[in-house]
C-alpha positions as CSV (number, residue, x, y, z in Angstrom):
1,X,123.6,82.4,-193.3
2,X,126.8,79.9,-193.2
3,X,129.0,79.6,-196.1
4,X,128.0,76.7,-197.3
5,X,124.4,77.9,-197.4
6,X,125.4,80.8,-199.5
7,X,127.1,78.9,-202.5
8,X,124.2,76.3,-202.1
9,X,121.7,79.6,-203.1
10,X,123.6,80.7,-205.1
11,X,123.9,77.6,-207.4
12,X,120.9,76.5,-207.0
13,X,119.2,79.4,-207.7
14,X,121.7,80.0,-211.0
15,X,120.8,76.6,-212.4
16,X,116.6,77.0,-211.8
17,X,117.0,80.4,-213.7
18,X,118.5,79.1,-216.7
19,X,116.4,76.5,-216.7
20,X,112.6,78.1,-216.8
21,X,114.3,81.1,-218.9
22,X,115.5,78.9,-221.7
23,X,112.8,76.2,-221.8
24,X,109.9,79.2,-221.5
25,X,111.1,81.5,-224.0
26,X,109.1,81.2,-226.9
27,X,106.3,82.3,-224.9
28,X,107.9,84.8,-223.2
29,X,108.3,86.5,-226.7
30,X,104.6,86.1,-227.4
31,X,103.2,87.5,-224.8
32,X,106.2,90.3,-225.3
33,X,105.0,90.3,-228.8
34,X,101.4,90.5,-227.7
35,X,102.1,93.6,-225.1
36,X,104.1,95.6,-228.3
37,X,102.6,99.1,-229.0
38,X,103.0,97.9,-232.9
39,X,101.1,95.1,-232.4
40,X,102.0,91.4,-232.7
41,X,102.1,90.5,-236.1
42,X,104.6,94.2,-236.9
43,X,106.8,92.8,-233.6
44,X,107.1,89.3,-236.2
45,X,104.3,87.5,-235.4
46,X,105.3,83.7,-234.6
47,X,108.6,84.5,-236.5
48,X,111.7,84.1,-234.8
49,X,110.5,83.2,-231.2
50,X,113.9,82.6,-230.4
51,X,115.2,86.1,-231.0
52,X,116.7,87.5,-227.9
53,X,118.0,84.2,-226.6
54,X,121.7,85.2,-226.1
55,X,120.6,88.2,-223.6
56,X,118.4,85.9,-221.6
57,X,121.0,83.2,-221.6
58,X,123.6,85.6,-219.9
59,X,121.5,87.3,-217.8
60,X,119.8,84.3,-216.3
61,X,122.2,82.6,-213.8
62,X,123.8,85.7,-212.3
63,X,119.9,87.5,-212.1
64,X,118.4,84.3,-210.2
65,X,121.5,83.3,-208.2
66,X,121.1,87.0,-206.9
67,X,117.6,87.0,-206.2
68,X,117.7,83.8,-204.1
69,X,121.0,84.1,-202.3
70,X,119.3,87.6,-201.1
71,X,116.1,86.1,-200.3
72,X,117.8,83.3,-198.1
73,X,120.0,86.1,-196.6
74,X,117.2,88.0,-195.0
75,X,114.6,85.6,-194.5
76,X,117.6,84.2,-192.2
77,X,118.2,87.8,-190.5
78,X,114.2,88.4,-189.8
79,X,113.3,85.0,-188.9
80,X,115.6,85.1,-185.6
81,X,113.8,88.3,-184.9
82,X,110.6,87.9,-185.4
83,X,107.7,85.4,-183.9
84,X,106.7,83.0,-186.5
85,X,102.9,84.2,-187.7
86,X,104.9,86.9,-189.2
87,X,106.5,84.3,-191.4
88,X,104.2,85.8,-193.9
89,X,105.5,89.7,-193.2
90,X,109.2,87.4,-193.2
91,X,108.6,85.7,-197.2
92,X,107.3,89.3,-197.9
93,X,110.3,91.8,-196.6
94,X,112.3,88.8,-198.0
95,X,111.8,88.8,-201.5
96,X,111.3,92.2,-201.9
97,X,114.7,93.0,-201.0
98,X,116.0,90.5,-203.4
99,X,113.5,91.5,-206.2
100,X,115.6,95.1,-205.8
101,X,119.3,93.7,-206.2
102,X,118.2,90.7,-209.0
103,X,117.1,93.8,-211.3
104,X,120.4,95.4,-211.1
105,X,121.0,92.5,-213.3
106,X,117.4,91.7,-215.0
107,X,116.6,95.0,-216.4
108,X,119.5,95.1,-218.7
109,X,118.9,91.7,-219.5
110,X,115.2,92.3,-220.1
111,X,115.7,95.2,-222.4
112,X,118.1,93.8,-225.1
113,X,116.0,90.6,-224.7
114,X,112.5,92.0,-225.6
115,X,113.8,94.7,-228.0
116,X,115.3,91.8,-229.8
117,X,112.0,90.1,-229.7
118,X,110.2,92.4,-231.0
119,X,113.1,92.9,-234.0
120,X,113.9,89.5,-235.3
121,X,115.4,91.2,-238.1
122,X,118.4,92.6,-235.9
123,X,120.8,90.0,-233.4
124,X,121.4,90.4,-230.0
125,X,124.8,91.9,-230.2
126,X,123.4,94.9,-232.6
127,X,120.2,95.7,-230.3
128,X,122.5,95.9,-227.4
129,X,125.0,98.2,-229.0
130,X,122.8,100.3,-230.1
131,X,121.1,100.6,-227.2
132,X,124.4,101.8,-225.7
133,X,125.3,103.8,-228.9
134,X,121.9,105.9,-228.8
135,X,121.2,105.9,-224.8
136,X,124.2,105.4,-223.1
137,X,124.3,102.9,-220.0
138,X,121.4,104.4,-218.8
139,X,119.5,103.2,-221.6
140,X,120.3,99.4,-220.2
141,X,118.6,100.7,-217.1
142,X,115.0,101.7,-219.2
143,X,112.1,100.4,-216.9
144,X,114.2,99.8,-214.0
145,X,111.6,101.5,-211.7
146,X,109.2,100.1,-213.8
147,X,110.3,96.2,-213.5
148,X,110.8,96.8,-210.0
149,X,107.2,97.9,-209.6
150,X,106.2,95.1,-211.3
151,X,108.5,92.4,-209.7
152,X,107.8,93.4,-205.8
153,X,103.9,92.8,-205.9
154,X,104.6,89.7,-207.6
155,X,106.9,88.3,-205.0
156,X,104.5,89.4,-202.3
157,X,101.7,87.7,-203.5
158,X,104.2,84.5,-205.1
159,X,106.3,83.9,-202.2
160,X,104.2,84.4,-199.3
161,X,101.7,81.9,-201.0
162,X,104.8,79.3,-201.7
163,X,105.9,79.1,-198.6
164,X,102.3,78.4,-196.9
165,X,101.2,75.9,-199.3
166,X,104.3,74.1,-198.6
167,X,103.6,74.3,-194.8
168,X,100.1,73.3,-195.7
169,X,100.9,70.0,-197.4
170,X,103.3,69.3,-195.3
171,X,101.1,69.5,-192.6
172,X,99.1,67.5,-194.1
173,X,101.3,64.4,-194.8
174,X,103.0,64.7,-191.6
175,X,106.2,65.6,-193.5
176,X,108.3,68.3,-195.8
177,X,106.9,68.1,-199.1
178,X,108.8,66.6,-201.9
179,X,110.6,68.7,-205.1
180,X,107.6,67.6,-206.9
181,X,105.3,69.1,-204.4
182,X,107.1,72.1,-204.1
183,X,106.9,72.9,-207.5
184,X,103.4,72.5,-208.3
185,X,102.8,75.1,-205.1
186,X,105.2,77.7,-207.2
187,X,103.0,76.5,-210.4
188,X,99.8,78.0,-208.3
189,X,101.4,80.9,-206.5
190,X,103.2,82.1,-209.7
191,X,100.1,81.6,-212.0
192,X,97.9,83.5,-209.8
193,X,100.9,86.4,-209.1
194,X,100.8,86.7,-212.4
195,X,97.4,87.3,-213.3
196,X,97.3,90.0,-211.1
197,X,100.2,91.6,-211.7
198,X,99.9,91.7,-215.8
199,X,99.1,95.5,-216.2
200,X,102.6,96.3,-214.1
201,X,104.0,93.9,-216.6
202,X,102.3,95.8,-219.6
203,X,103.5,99.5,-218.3
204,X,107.0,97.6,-218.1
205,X,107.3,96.2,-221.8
206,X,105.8,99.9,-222.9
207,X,108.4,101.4,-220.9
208,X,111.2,99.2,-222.3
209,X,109.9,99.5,-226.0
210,X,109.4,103.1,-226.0
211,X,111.6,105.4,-228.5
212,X,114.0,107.8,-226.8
213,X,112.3,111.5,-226.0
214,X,108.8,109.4,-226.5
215,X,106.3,110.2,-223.0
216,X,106.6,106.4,-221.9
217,X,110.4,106.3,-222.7
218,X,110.2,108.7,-219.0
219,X,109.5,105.5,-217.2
220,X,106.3,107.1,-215.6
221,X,104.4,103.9,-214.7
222,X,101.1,105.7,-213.9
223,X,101.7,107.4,-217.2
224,X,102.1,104.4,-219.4
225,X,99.0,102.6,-217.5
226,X,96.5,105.9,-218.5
227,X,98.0,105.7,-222.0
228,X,97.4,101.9,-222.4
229,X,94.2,102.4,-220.5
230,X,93.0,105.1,-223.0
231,X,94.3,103.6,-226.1
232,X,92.8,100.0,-225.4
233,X,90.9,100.0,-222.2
234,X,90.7,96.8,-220.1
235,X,91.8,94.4,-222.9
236,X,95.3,96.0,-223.2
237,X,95.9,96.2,-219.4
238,X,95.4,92.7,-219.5
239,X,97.4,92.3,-222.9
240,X,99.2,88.7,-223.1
241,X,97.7,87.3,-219.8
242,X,97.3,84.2,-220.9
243,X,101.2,83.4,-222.6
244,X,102.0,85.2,-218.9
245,X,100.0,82.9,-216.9
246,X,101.0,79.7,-218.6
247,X,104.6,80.9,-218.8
248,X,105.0,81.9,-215.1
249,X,103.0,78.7,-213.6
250,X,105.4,76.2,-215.7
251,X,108.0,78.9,-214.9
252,X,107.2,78.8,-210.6
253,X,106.7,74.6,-211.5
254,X,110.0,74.7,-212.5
255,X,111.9,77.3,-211.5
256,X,110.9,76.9,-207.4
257,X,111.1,72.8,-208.0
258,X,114.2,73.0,-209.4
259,X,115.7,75.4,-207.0
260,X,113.9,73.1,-204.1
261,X,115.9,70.3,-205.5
262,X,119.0,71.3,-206.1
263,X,119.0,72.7,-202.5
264,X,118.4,69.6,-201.3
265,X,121.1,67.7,-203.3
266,X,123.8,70.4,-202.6
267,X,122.9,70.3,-198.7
């Protein structure tokens, strides 16, 4: 990858985080709120759907600009090296690798954010302290297995899907689809990541939620799944699908159409 093509990633990829963190939030809470072992209306209900902001603000520009100028990086490195009907295997390996250095800088993020969320009583700044006065640094780091777990069968269904509707339409027209296009292929390929991925997503709110010495506060996936599973059966697996699904397909809309455009400006 050329130097030019890195700060192009990275940038782009800053700006389309920011954008689909701050413009989906509200109904990131709800579903957070939704997934809450105290249940939604204890979590505050529709009260204060902004709590948590401040975290996801911060956290979003470095967390996406990572993920994408990773995902670039290798698609670049295995696309030389490999015959193209493994592009698939390529989108894959691709954004799993940057799904594993974004969450250095997600999970952090992610667990002031929904701990926040589910306190609207207590600001950012207090959840995070203590957070780091009760658990140390290490308590930033809650669910980072988890959130990886989550986050890599996501991007191997999202991606791969991304990338060969894209070739698909373009096919189609005889040319490279427009932002437009682009996005309402990450719209589809997010929505339908998500769906499938919504129990990992439920093990990883439990898991960032949990109190301190409590059995999910481990960060045993398996573990929080059974205890979900036992509790609430099917219906709590799938706990807040819907708030994820619409989130995540106006999220892929605009975060992969806005990353798609601003590549193409910048370039």
């Amino acid at each position: 990858m050329e130097r030019a093509e890195f700060w192009v990633s990275l940038t782009a990829g800053g700006i389309a985080g920011v954008c689909v963190d701050l413009i989906l939030f509200p109904l990131d809470t709800i579903k957070t709120r939704l997934q809450s072992p105290q249940g939604f209306k204890k979590a505050g209900g529709f009260r204060g759907i902004y709590a948590g902001v401040p975290s996801a603000a911060v956290g979003s520009f470095p967390n996406a600009a990572a993920f994408f100028v990773t995902y670039e990086y290798v698609k670049c490195l295995l696309r030389t090296a490999s015959p193209p009907y493994l592009s698939p295997v390529t989108h894959m390996a691709a954004a799993s690798f940057g799904e594993v250095v974004a969450c250095l800088i997600r999970v952090p993020s992610e667990v002031v954010k929904q701990r926040a969320q589910v306190s609207p009583s207590s600001s950012t700044f207090q959840v995070l302290s203590n957070t780091l006065y009760q658990e140390g640094i290490q308590g930033l780091y809650r669910g980072y297995k988890s959130t990886v777990l989550r986050e890599i069968p996501f991007s191997l269904v999202q991606f791969p899907l991304w990338e060969s509707l894209k070739d698909h339409w373009s096919w189609k027209q005889g040319h490279v689809v427009d932002s437009w296009q682009s996005a309402t292929c990450g719209a589809f390929a997010g929505g339908f990541a998500a769906a499938v991925t919504t129990p990992l997503d439920v093990a990883k709110t439990r898991i960032m939620l949990a109190k301190a010495g409590s059995s999910n506060a481990s960060g045993n996936v398996l573990s929080a799944l059974h205890s979900v599973w036992r509790s609430q059966g099917l219906p709590g697996l799938f706990a807040g699908v819907v708030p994820r699904m619409t989130a995540i397909s106006l999220g892929g809309f605009i975060f992969l159409g806005t990353y798609d455009k601003t590549r193409s400006l910048l370039l």
